[in-house]
C-alpha positions as a Markdown table, in Angstrom:
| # | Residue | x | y | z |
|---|---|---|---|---|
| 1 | Unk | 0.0 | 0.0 | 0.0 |
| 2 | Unk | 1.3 | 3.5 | -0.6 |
| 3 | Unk | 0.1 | 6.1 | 1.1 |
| 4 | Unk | 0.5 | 9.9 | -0.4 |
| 5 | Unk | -0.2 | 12.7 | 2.4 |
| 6 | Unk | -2.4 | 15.9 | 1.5 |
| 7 | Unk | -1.6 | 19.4 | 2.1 |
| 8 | Unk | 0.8 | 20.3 | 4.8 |
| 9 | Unk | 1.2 | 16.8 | 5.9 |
| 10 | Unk | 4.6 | 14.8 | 5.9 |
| 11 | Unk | 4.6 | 10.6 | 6.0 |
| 12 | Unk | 7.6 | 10.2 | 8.4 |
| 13 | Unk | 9.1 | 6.6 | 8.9 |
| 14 | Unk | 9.8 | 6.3 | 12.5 |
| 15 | Unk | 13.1 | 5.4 | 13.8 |
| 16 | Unk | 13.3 | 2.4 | 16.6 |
| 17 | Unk | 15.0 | 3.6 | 19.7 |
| 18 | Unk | 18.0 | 1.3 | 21.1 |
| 19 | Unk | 17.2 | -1.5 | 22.9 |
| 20 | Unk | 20.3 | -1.7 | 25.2 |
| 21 | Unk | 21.7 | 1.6 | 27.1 |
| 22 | Unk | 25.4 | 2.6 | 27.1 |
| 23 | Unk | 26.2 | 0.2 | 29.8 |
| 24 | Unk | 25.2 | -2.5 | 28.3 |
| 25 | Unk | 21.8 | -2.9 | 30.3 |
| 26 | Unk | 18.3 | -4.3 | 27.7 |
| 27 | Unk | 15.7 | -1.5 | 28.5 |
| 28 | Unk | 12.0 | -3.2 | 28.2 |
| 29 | Unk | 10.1 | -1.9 | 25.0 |
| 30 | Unk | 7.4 | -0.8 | 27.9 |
| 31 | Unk | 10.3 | 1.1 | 29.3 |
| 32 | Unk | 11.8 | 3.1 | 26.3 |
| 33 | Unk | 11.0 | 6.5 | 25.7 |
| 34 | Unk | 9.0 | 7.2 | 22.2 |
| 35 | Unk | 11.9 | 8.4 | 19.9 |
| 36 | Unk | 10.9 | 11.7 | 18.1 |
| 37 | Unk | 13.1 | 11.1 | 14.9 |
| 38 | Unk | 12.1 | 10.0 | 12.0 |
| 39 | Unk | 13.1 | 10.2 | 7.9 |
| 40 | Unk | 10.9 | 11.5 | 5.5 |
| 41 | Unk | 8.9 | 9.1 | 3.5 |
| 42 | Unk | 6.7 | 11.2 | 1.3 |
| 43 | Unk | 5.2 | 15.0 | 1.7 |
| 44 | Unk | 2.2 | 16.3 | 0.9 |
| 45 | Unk | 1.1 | 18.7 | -1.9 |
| 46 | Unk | 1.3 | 21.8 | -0.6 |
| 47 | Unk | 4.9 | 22.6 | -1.8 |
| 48 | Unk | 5.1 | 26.3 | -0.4 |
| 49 | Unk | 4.3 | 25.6 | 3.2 |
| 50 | Unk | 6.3 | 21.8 | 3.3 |
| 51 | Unk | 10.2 | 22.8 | 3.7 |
| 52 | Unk | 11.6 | 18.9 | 3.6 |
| 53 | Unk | 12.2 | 16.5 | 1.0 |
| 54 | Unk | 11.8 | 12.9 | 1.1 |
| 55 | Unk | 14.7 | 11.1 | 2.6 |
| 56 | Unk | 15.7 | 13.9 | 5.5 |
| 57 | Unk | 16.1 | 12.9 | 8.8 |
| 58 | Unk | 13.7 | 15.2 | 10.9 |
| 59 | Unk | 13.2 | 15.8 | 14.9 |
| 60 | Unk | 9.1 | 16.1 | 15.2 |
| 61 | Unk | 7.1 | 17.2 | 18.2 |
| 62 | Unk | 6.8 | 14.4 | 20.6 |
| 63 | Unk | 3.0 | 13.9 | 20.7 |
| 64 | Unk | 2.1 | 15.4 | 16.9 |
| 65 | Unk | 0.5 | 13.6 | 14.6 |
| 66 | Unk | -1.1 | 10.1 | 13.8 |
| 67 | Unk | 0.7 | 6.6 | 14.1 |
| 68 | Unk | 0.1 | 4.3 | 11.0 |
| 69 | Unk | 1.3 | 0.6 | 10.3 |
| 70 | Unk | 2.3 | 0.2 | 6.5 |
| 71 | Unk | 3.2 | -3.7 | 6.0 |
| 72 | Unk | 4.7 | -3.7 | 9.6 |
| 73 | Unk | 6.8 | -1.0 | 9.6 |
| 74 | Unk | 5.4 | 2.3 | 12.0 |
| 75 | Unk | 5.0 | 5.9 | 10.3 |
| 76 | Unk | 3.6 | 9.0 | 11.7 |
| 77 | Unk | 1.5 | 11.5 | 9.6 |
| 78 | Unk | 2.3 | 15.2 | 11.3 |
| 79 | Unk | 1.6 | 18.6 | 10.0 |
| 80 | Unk | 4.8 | 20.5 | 8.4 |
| 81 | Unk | 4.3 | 22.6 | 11.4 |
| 82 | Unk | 4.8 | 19.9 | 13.8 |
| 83 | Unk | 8.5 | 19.0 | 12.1 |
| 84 | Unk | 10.9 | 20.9 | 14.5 |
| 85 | Unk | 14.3 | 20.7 | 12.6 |
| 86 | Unk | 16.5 | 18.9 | 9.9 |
| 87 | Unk | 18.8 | 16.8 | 11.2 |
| 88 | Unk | 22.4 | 16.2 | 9.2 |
C-alpha cells in the first residue's frame, strides 16, 4: 500500500529507539522513551508551506501527529508545522 499525504502533511518513517543503554543494560520496549526522529517518507502537496524532502532525517514534536502501520513498519502522519528541525 502506498500512502500519499495531503496538504501540509509529511509521511515520516519512525526510527526504533535502542534497545540496550550505554552500559550495556536491555531496556523493556514498555520502558523506552517514544523516539521523536524519524526520515521523511513522502510530503504532501502543498509545496510552499512543506520545507523537507523525502529522505531527510527530521526531529518532530513528541505527541504530533497520527501513528500508522504500512506492512509492519510504523510511520507518523504530522503537520509541516509539527517538524521541528532537519537533522544532518
Amino acid at each position: 500500500m502506498k500512502v500519499k499525504p495531503l496538504s501540509d502533511r509529511v509521511l515520516v518513517k519512525i526510527q526504533e529507539s535502542e534497545s540496550k543503554s550505554a552500559g550495556g543494560i536491555i531496556i523493556p520496549q514498555t520502558a523506552q522513551e517514544k523516539t521523536q526522529t524519524g526520515v521523511v517518507a513522502a510530503v504532501g502537496t502543498d509545496a510552499d508551506v512543506i520545507k523537507v524532502k523525502e529522505g531527510d532525517k527530521v526531529m518532530y514534536d513528541k505527541y504530533a501527529g497520527t501513528q500508522i502501520k504500512i506492512e509492519g513498519v510504523e510511520y507518523l502522519i504530522v503537520k509541516m508545522a509539527d517538524i521541528l528541525a532537519i537533522l544532518e
